[in-house]
C-alpha positions in Angstrom: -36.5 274.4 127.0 -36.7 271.0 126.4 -36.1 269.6 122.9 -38.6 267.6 121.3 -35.8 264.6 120.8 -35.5 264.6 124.1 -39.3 264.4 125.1 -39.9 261.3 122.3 -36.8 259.4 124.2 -38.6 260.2 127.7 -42.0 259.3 126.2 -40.3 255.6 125.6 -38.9 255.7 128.6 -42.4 256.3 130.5 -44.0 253.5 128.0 -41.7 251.1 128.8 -42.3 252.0 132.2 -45.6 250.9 132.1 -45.0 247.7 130.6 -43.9 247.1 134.4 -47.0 247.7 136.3 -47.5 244.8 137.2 -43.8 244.5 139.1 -43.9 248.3 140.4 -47.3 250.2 140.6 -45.6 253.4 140.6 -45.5 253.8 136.8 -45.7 257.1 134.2 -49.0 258.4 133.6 -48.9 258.0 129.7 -50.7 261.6 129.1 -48.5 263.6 131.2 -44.7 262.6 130.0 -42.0 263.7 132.6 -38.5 266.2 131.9 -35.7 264.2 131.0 -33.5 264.0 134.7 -30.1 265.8 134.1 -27.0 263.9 134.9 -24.8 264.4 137.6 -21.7 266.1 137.3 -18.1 265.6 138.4 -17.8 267.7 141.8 -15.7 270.7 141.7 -11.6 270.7 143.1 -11.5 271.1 146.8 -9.3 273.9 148.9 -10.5 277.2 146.1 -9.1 280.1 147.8 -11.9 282.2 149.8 -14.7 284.2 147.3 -13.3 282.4 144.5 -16.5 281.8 142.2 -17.7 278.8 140.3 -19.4 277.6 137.1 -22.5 276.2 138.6 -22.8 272.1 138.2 -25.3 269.9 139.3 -24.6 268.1 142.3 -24.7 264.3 142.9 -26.9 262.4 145.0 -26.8 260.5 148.4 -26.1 256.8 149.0 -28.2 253.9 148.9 -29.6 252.4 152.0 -27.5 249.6 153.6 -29.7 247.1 155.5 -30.4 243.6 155.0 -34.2 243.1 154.0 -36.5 242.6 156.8 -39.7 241.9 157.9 -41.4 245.4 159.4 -40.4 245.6 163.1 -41.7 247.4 165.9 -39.5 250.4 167.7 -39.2 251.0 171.6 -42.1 253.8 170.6 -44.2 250.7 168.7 -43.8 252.9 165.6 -43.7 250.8 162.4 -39.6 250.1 161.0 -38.5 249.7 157.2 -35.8 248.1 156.7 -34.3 248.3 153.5 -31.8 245.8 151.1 -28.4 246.9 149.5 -29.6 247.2 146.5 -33.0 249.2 147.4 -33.4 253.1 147.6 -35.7 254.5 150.8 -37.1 257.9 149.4 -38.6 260.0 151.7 -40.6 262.8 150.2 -43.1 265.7 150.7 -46.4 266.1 148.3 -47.9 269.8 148.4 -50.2 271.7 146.0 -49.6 275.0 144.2 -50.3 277.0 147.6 -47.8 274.9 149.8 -50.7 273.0 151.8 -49.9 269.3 152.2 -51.3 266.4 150.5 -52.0 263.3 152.9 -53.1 260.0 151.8 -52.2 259.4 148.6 -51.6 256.2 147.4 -48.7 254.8 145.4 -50.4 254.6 142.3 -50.4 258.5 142.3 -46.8 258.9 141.9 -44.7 257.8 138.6 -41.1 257.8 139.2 -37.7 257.3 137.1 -34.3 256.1 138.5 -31.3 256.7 136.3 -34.1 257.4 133.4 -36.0 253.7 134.0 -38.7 252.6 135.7 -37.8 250.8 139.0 -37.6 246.9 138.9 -40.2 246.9 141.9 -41.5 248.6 145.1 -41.1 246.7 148.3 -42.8 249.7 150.5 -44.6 252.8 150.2 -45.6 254.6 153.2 -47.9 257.3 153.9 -47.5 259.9 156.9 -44.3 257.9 157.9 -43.1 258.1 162.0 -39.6 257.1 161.8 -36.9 258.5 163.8 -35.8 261.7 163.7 -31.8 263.0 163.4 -31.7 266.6 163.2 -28.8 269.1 163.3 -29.6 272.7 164.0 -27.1 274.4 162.3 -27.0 278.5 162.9 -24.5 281.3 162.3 -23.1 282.8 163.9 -21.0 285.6 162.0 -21.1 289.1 162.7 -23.7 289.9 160.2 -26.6 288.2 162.0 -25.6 289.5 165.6 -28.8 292.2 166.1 -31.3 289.3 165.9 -29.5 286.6 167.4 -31.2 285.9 170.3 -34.6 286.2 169.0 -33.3 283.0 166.3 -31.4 281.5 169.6 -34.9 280.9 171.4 -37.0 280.0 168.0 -34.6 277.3 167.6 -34.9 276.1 171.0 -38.6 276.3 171.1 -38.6 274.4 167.3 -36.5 271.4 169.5 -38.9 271.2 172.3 -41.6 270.6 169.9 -39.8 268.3 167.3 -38.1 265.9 169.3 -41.2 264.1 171.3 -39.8 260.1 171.4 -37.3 258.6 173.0 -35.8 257.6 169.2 -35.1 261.0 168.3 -31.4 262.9 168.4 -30.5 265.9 167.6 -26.8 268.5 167.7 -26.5 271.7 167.5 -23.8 273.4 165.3 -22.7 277.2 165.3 -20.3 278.6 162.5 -18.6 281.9 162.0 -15.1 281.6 160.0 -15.1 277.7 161.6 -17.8 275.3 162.7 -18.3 274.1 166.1 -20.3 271.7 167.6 -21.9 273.0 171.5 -23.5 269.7 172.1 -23.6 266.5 170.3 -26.4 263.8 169.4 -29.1 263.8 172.1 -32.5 264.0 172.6 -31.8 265.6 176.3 -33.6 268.9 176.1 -32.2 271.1 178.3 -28.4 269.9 177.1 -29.4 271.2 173.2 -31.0 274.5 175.1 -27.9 274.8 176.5 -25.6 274.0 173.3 -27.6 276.7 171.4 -27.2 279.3 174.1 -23.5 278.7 174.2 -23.6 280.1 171.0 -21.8 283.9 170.2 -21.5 285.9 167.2 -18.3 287.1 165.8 -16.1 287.1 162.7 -16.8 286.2 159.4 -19.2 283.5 157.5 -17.8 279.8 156.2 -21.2 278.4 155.0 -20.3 275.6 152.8 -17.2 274.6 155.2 -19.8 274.1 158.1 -23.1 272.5 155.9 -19.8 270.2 154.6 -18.6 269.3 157.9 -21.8 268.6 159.5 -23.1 266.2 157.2 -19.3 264.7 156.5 -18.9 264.2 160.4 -22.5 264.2 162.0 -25.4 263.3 159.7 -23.5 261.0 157.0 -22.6 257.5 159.2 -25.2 258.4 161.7 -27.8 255.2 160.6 -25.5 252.8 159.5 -26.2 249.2 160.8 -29.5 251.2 162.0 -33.2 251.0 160.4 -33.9 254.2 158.0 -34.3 257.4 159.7 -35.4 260.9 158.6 -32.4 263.1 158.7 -32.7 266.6 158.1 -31.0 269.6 158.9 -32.1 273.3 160.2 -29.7 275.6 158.3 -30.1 279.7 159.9 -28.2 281.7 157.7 -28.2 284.7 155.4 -26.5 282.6 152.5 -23.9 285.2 152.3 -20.4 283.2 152.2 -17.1 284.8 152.4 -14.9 282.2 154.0 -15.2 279.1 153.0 -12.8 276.3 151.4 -15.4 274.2 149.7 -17.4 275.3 147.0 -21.4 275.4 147.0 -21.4 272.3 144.6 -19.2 270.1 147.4 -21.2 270.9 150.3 -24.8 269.7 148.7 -23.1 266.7 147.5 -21.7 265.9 151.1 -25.5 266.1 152.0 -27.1 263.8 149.3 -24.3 261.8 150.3 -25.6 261.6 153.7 -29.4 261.7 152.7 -30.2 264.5 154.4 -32.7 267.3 153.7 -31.5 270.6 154.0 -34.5 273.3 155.3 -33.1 277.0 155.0 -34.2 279.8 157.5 -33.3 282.9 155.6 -31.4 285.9 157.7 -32.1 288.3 154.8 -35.0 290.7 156.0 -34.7 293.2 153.2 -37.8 292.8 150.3 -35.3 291.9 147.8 -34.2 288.2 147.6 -30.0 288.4 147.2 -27.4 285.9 146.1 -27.7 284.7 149.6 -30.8 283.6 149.1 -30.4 281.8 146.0 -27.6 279.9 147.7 -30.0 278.6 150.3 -32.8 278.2 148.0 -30.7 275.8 145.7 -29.5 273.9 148.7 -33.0 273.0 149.9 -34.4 272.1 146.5 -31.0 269.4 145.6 -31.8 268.3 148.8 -35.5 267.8 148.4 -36.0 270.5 151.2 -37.6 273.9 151.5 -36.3 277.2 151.9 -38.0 279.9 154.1 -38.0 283.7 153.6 -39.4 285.0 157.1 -40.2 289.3 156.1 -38.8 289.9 159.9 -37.3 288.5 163.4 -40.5 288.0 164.8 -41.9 285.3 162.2 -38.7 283.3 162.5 -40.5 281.2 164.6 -43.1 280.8 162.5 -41.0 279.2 159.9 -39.8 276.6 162.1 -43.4 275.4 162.6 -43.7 275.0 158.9 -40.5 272.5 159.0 -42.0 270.8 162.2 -45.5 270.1 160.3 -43.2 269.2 157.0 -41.2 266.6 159.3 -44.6 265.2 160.3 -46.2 264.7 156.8 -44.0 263.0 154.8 -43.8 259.9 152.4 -41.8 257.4 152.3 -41.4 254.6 149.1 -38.5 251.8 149.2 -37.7 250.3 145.8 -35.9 248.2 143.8 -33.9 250.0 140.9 -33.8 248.3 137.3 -30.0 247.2 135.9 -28.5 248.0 139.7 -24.8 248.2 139.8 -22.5 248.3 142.7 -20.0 250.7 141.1 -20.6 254.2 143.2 -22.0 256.1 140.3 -24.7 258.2 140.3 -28.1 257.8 139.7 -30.6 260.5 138.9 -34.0 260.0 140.8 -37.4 261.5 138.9 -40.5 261.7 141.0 -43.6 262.9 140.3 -47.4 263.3 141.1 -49.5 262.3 138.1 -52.4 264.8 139.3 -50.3 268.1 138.0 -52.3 269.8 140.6 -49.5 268.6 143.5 -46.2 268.8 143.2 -43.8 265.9 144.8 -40.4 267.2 146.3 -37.5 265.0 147.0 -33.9 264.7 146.3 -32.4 264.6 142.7 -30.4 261.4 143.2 -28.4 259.2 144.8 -24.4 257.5 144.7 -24.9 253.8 144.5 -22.8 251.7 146.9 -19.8 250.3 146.0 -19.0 246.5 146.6 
């Protein structure tokens, strides 16, 4: 529940926020004051043994963009490029209403949004149905527990890359994990080489989670556009959510991926009608990572969740802004968006780590 000191403190917040209209037209709609953004937390000590549980924390968010400020540019495909400043955030987002259907062609004067609890100092770009590159890792376990409907999740996968990756821009690995991770093929956007990658793929032994989602983003998805323009990263996580050998804790491995700005969107293995902790470890994932999570009720509709993240990764926005009282000192900084019509909901990720000089 939120205390009433802390809704008078936001309600400043969102007035002062609209003192700045004029600089950033995404501003606070004055009627519909915003929940205070919660601050990030230390992350927990690495190397716990296995099973070892923790407090829960809230995880800190993913670096600033790097780029020097550009004029738009045009790719090999002729899709539109943003190129962003040091000091500027790219925030790529998804806007759906209270039945999950998406919202296109809103404008930025829909949206109100807080960084680090201000207003931003301006907005250099706001896009709507945004075509930039894709980098995607398909990362699936492997472990004993899923090996009766493996195959079926094998092929979904590869029809979900056959679909996805249509321009020449577009890369994507493929990642299988069991008590270790292991990468069966590397960035590409050669078809049949990720059909093969995901084929190589066999179950057996036990389930590190966290070490793999840690190591693919730590190794694969973090440095992957550096000295690049923005690109949509996301990741295709196929799991149960059931951990039970992992070094990391759950905490460190969605930091790793706000780190590396990528979207986490959970397949979940789980076909009973209950929802377990497994599921609540890949639902909490998705949302700190501004993703989605999907609850297929059996093998056969696997594939229909991957259409769901394939029409997601087409309808997405993307704003590029200026935050207020910027410091180059690798803190966090909480980000706060939302749609003022209350009818849609705007999902993107909680934050961000600011660069550091």
């Amino acid at each position: 529940m939120i205390r009433k000191q802390s809704s008078l403190s936001l309600v400043a917040l969102l007035c002062a926020a609209t003192l700045q209209a004029q600089q950033s037209p995404v501003t606070p709609a004055a009627s519909s004051p915003a929940p205070q953004p919660s601050a990030a937390q230390a992350a927990a000590p690495a190397q716990p043994p296995a099973n070892q549980s923790q407090p829960s924390q809230t995880p800190a968010g993913q670096a600033a963009p790097g780029q020097a400020q550009a004029p738009q540019d045009q790719s090999a495909d002729n899709a539109p490029v943003i190129r962003v400043g040091v000091n500027e955030v790219n925030l790529i987002f998804t806007v759906t209403d209270k039945h999950g259907h998406y919202i296109p062609n809103l404008k930025q004067s829909d949206f109100a949004l807080l960084d680090d609890q201000k207003a931003p100092a301006r907005v250099t770009s706001f896009r709507q149905q945004i075509n930039l590159p894709l980098r995607v890792g398909i990362v699936i376990d492997a472990s004993t527990s899923i090996r009766t409907r493996f195959q079926f999740e094998q092929q979904s996968a590869i029809e979900f890359l056959l679909q996805v990756l249509k321009s020449r821009s577009d890369r994507a690995f493929v990642m299988g994990f069991d008590v270790t991770p292991t990468v069966t093929q590397d960035w590409t956007n050669n078809l049949d080489g990720l059909e093969t990658g995901i084929n190589r793929l066999r179950p057996g032994g036990g389930t590190a989670l966290f070490d793999a989602v840690y190591s693919a983003c730590r190794d694969k998805l973090l440095d992957v556009a550096r000295g690049q323009e923005p690109v949509r990263k996301a990741m295709i996580l196929l799991s149960d959510g059931d951990d039970n050998q992992s070094h990391v804790y759950p905490d460190e491995a969605i930091k790793m991926c706000q780190r590396a700005e990528t979207i986490i969107y959970a397949i979940s293995t789980n076909w009973t009608p209950s929802r377990g902790k497994g599921d609540q470890v890949l639902a909490r994932m998705a949302e700190e990572t501004g993703g989605r999570v999907f609850f297929p009720p059996s093998v056969e509709e696997v594939s229909n969740s991957f259409k769901g993240i394939e029409e997601e990764l087409r309808s997405q926005y993307a704003l590029t802004y200026e935050p207020a009282d910027f410091k180059y000192d690798g803190a966090f900084r909480t980000i706060y968006l939302y749609c003022n019509d209350r009818r849609y909901v705007a999902r993107a990720r909680k934050g961000y780590f600011a660069p550091r000089q």
